[in-house]
DRENLUMRO-361429 format. One record per residue (C-alpha): residue number from 0; x negated, y, z negated. Coordinates in Angstrom, 3 decimals. Example, Ala and Ser with C-alpha at 12.3 -4.5 7.8 and 13.67 -1.06 7.14 Angstrom:
# residues 2
NODE_0_-12.300_-4.500_-7.800
NODE_1_-13.670_-1.060_-7.140
***
This chain:
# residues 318
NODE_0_-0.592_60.065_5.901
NODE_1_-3.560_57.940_5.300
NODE_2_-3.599_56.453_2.297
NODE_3_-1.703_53.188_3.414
NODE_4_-4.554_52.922_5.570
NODE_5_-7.125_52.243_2.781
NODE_6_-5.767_48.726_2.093
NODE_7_-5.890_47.850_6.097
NODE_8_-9.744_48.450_5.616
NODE_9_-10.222_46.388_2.604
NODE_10_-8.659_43.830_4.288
NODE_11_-10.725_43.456_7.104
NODE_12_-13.847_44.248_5.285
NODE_13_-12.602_41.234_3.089
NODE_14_-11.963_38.894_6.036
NODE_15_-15.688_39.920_7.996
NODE_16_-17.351_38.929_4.804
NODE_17_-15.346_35.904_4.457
NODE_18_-16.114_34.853_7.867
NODE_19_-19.586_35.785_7.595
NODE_20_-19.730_33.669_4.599
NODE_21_-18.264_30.456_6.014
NODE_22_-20.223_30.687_9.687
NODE_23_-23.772_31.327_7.157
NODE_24_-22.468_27.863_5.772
NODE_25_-21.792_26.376_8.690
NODE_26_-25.002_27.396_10.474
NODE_27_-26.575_25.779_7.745
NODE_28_-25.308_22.449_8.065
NODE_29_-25.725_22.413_11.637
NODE_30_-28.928_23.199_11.163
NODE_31_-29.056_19.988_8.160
NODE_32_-27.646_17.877_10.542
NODE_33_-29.608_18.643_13.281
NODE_34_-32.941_18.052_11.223
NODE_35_-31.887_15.025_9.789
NODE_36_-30.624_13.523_13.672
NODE_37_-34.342_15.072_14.851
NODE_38_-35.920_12.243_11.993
NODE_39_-33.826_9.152_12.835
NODE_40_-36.013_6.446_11.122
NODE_41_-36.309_8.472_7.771
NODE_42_-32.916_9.514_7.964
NODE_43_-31.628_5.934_9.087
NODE_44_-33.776_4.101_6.042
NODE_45_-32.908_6.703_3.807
NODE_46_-28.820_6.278_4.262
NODE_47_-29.314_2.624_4.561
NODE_48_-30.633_1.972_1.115
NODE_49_-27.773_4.623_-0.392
NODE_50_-25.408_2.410_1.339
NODE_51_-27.198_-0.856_-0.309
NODE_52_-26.698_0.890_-3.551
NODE_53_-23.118_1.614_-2.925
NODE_54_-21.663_-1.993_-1.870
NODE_55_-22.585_-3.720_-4.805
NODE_56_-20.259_-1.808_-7.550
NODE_57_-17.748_-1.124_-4.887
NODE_58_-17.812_-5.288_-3.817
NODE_59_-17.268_-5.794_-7.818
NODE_60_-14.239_-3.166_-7.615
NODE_61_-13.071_-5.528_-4.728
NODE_62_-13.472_-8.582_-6.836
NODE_63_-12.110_-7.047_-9.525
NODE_64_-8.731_-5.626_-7.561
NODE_65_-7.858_-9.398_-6.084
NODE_66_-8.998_-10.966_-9.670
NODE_67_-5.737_-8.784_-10.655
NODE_68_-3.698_-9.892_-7.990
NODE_69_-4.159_-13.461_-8.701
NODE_70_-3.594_-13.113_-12.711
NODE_71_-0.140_-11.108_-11.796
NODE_72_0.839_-13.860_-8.836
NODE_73_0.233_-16.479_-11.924
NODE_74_1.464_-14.374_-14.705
NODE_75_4.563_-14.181_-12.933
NODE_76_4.986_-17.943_-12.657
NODE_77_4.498_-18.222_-16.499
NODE_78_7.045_-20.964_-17.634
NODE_79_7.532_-22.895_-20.819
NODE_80_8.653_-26.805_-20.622
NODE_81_10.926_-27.633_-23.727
NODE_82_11.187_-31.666_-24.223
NODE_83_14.419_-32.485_-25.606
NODE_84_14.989_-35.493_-27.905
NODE_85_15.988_-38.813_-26.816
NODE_86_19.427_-38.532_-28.752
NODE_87_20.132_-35.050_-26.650
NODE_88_22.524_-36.303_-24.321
NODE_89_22.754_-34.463_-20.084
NODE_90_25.672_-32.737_-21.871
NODE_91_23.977_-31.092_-24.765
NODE_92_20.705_-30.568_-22.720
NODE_93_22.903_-28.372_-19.921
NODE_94_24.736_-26.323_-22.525
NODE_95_21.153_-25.535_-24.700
NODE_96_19.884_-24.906_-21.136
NODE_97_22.902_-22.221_-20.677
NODE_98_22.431_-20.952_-24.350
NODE_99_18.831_-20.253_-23.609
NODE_100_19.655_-17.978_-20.295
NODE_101_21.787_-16.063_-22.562
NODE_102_18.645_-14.556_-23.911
NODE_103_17.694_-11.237_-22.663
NODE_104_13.497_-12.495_-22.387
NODE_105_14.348_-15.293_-20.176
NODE_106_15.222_-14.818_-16.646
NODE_107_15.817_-18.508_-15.445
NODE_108_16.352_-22.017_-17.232
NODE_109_16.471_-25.633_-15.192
NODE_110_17.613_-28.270_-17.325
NODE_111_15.646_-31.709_-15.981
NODE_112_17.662_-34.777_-17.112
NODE_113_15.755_-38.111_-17.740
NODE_114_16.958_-39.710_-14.572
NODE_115_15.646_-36.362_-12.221
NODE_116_12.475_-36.363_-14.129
NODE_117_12.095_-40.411_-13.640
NODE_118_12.790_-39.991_-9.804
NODE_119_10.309_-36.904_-9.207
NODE_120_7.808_-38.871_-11.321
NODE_121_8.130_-42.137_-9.357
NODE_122_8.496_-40.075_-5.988
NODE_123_5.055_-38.223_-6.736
NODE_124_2.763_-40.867_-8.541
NODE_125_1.275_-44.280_-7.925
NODE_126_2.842_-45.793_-10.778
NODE_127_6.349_-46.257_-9.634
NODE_128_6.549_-50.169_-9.739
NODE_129_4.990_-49.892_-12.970
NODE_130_7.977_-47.949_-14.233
NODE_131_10.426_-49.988_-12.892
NODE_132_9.188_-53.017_-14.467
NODE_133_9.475_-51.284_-17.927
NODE_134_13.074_-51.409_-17.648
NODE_135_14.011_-48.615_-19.764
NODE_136_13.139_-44.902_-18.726
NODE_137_10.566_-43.649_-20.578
NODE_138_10.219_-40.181_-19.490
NODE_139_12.600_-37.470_-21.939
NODE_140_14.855_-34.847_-20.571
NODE_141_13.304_-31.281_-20.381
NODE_142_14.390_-27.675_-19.930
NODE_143_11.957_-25.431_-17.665
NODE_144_11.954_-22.032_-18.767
NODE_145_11.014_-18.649_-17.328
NODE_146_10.045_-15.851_-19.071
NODE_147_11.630_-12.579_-18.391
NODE_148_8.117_-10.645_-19.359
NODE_149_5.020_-11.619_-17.548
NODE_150_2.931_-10.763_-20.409
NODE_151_0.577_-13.359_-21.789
NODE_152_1.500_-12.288_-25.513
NODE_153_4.955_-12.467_-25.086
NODE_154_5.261_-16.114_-23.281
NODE_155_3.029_-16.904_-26.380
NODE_156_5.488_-15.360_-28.733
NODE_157_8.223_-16.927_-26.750
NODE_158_6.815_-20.454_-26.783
NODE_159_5.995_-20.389_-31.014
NODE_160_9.814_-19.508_-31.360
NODE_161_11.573_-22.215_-28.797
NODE_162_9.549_-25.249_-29.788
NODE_163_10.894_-24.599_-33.575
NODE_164_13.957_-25.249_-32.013
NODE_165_16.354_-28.340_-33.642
NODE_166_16.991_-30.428_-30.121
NODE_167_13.220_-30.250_-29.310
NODE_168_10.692_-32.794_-29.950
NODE_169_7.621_-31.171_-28.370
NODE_170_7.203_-27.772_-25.907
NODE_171_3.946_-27.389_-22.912
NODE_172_2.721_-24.212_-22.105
NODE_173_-0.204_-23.845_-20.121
NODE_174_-1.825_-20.236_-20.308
NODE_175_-5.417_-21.306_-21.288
NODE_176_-6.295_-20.866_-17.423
NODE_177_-4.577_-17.351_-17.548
NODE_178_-6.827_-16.187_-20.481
NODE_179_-9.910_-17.319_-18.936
NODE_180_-8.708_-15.473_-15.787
NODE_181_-8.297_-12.628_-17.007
NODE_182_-11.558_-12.212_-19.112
NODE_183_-13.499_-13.069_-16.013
NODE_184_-11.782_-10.150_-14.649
NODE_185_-12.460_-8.069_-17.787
NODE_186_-16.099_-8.868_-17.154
NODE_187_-16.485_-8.131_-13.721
NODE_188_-14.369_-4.392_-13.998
NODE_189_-17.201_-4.201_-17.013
NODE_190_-20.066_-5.690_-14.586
NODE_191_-18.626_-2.816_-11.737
NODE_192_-18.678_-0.033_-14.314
NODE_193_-22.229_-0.786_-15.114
NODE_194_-23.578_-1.373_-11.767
NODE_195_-22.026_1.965_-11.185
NODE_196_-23.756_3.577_-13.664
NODE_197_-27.109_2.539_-12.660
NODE_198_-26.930_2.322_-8.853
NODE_199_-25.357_5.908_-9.294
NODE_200_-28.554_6.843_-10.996
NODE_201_-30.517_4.857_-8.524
NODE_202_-28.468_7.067_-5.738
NODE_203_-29.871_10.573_-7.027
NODE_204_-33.280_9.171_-7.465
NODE_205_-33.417_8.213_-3.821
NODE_206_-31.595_11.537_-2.875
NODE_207_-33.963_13.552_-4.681
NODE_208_-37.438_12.075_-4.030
NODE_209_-35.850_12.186_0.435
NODE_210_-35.195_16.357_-0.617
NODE_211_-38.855_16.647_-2.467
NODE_212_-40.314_15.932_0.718
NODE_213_-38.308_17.686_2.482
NODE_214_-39.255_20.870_0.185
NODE_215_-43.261_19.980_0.539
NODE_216_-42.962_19.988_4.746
NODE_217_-40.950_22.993_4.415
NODE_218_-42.988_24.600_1.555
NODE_219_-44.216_27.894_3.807
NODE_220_-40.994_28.292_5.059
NODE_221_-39.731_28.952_1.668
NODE_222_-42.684_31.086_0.397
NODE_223_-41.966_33.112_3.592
NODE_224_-38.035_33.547_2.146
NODE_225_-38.863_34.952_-0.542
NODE_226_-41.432_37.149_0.432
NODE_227_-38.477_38.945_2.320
NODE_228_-35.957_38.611_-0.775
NODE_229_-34.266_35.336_-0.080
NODE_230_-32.526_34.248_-3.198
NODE_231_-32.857_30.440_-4.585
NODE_232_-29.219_30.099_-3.518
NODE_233_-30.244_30.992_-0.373
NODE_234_-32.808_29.059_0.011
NODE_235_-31.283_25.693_-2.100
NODE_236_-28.923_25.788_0.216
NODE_237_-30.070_23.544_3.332
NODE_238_-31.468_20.601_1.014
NODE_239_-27.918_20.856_-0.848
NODE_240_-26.237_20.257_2.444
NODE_241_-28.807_17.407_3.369
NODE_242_-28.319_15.896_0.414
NODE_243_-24.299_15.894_0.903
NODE_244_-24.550_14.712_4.302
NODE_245_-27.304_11.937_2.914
NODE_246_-24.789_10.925_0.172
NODE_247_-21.603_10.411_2.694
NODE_248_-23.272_8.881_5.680
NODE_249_-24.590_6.503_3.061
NODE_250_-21.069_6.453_1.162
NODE_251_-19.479_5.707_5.310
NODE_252_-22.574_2.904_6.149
NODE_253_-21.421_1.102_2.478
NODE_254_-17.335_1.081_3.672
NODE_255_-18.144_-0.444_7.363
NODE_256_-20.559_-3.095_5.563
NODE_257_-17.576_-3.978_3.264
NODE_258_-15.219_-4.336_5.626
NODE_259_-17.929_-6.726_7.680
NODE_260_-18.547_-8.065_4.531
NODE_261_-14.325_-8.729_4.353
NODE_262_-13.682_-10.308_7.975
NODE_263_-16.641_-12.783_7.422
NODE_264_-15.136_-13.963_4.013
NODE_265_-11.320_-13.963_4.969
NODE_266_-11.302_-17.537_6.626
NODE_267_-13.768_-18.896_4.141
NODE_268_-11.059_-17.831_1.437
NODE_269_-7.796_-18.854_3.404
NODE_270_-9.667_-22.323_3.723
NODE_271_-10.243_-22.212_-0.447
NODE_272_-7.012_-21.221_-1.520
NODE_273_-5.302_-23.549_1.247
NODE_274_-7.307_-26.586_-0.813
NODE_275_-5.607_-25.311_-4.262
NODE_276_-2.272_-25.048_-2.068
NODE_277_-1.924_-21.313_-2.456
NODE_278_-1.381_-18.231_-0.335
NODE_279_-2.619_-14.897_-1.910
NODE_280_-2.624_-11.683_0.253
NODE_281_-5.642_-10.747_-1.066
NODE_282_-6.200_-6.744_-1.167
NODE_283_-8.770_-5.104_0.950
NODE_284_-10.775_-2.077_-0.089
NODE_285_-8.593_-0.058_1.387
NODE_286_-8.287_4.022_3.062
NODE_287_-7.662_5.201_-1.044
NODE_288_-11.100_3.405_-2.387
NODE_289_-12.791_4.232_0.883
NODE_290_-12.252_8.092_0.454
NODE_291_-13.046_7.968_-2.994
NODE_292_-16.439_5.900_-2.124
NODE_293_-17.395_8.494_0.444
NODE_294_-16.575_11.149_-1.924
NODE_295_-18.869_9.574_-5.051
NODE_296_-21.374_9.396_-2.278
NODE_297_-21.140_13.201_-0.913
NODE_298_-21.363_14.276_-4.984
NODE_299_-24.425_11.659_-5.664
NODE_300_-25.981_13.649_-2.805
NODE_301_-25.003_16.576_-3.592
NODE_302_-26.153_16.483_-7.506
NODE_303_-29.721_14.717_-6.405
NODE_304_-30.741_17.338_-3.921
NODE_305_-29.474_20.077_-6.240
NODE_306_-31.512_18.625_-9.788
NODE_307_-34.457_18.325_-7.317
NODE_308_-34.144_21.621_-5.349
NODE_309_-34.068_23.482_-8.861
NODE_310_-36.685_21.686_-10.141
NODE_311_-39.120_22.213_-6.939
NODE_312_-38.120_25.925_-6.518
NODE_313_-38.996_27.059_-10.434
NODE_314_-42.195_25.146_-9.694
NODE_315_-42.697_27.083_-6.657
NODE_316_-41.794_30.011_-8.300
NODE_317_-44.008_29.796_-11.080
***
């Protein structure tokens, strides 16, 4: 009749130790917190220069995100401009133009006949009167096309093959731009990984040398623990959660800068791209690259006060 209760009383011993565990944890980064808010200039400096260290790769992520924005907004606009010969009558020109959207890697053809391309010409430059005194028009008929693919290589690919084409004296395609664009983006994403390499590094230095102190003011106070048969887990276990809460108060600081950093640059940028007569919604960091920030912060923190804590404690142990 009481077996069944055997499991009851596992159970609850279970759940006590469970609890016990997770209010031991939490005591101890009350307590963290509490030491860290009783030094508010160390602590203050301290998550100020993590958050220094932080901006910079995440600013080059930024870059780096709007860089691809702007190379798929132009990517997208790709076209090819065929230039027909001057025997290709408005007839021929329309049905090569329908031939050509036949094609499953072009989405859209506009055929341009001589007198459209004559009247846009005059309409938009300063040489109208020039033109008309010429007599004859001089400008050939043309045949816009869009690509179905946005890719670089294949409007490339695309272009070699339609300007072999019979009714076509000469073909424009303008992706020089495009390349350079996106190598400059290839370099910064290169630049961010690299900054985030070493500013990472930078990140547990600072974390490590702010717990080191911490271990030399509190160097009694651990001799005393293990005197009474604290373990180093017990012990490591404070400077672990001050090095967390070092690592995402810095990783928090670095977001509110960027967005600063954002609303100051906004109109600067409208104004730019207004000048080039564009209109990109350019991406902000964001709530995703936020939470990840804060999170490489918290683990910076974390692994800086842990490398140090280990290293301090052997040497105290020794």
């Amino acid at each position: 009749m009481k077996t069944p209760e055997k499991p009851a009383m596992g159970s609850r011993k279970a759940n006590s130790r469970f609890r016990a565990y997770v209010d031991s944890h939490l005591d101890v980064l009350f307590d963290s917190s509490s030491r860290l808010i009783n030094s508010p200039i160390a602590s203050i400096m301290t998550v100020f220069v993590i958050s220094i260290a932080l901006i910079l790769p995440a600013l080059l992520q930024l870059v780096g995100n709007n860089l691809s924005l702007v190379n798929e907004q132009f990517e997208e606009s790709a076209q090819i401009t065929l230039y027909l010969m001057d025997t290709v009558t408005d007839d021929q020109g329309l049905a090569i133009s329908k031939d050509l959207l036949e094609r499953d890697s072009i989405n859209q053809t506009v055929y341009i006949s001589k007198a459209r391309a004559l009247a846009e010409f005059s309409a938009n430059s300063e040489f109208s009167a020039t033109l008309a005194e010429l007599g004859d028009n001089p400008l050939p008929a043309s045949i816009v096309v869009i690509p179905s693919s946005a890719s670089v290589q294949d409007t490339r690919a695309m272009y070699d093959e339609l300007r072999q084409l019979v009714d076509v004296e000469t073909a424009q395609i303008d992706l020089e731009w495009i390349q350079r664009l996106v190598a400059i983006r290839a370099v910064v994403q290169r630049t961010g990984w690299i900054f985030t390499l070493i500013l990472g590094l930078a990140v547990l230095f600072i974390v490590g040398n702010t717990i080191r102190l911490e271990i030399e003011n509190r160097k009694n106070e651990i001799q005393v623990i293990k005197l009474v048969g604290g373990t180093d887990s017990f012990i490591a276990r404070p400077f672990l959660y001050t090095g967390l809460l070092l690592g995402i108060s810095g990783a928090l600081v670095a977001c509110g800068l960027i967005a600063l950093i954002q609303l100051g640059f906004a109109s600067s940028l409208d104004n730019l791209l207004s000048l080039y007569g564009t209109n990109f919604p350019l991406r902000g960091y964001g709530m995703l690259n936020s939470l990840g920030l804060v999170v490489l912060g918290g683990c910076l923190g974390w692994i800086g006060a842990l490398v140090s804590t280990l290293q301090h404690l052997y040497g105290l142990a020794d």
